[in-house]
C-alpha positions as CSV (number, residue, x, y, z in Angstrom):
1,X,0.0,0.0,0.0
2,X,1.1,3.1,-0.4
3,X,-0.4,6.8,-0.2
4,X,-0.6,9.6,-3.0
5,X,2.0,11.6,-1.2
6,X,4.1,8.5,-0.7
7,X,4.0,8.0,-4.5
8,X,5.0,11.7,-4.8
9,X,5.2,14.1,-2.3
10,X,5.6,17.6,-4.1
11,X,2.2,16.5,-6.0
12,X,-0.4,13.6,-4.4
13,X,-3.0,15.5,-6.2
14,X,-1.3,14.8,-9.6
15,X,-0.8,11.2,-8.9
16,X,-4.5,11.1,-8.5
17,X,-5.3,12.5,-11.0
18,X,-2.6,9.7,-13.5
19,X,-4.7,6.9,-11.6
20,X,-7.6,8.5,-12.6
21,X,-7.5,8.6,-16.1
22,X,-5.3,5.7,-16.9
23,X,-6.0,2.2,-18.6
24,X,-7.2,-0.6,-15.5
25,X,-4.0,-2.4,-15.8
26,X,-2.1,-0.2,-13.0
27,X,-2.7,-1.2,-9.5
28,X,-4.6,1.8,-8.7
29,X,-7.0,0.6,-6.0
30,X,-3.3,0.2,-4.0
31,X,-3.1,4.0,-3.3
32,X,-4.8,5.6,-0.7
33,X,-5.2,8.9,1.2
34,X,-2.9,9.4,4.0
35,X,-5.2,9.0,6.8
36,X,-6.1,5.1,5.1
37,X,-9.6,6.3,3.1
38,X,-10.3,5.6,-0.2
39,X,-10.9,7.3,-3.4
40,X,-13.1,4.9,-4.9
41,X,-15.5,3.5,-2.0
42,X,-17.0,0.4,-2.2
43,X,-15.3,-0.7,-5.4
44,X,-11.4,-0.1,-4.4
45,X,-12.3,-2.0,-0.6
46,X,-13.6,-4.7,-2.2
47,X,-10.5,-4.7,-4.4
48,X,-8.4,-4.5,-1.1
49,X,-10.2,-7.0,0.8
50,X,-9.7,-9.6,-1.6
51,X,-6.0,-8.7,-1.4
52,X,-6.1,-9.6,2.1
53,X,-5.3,-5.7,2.9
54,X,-5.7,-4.8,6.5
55,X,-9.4,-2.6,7.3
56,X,-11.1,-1.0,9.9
57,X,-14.3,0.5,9.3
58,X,-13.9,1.7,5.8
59,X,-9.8,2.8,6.1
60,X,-7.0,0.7,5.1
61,X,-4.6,0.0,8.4
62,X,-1.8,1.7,7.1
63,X,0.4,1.0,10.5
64,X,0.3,-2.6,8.8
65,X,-0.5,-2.4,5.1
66,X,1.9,0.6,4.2
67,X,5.1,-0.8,2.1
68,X,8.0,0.9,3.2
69,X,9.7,3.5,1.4
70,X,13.1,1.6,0.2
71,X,15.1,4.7,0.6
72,X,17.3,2.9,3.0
């Protein structure tokens, strides 16, 4: 999992916005907002859950599901 900002800090908005409008085959329903909601609703959890992605209520856990960043 990761989160728009975690794709790209200086601009989450713009990574939305490439999810958005590009072809299915990306992994989109794998980015979420920072505090774990999703852009998508019912579709992208029922995406998740099948993944086996940690939820509570209707936000991923990102305390487990986050990857981490790889920068070390």
């Amino acid at each position: 999992m990761r989160t728009y900002g975690d794709v790209d800090p200086s601009a989450p908005r713009l990574v939305g916005r490439v999810l958005a409008t590009t072809a299915e085959q990306l992994p989109w329903h794998r980015v979420v907002r920072a505090d774990g909601s999703v852009a998508k609703g019912a579709r992208q959890l029922n995406l998740l859950r099948r993944e086996g992605v940690p939820i509570r209520g209707d936000r991923v856990v990102l305390s487990e599901a986050r990857l981490p960043d790889g920068s070390s």
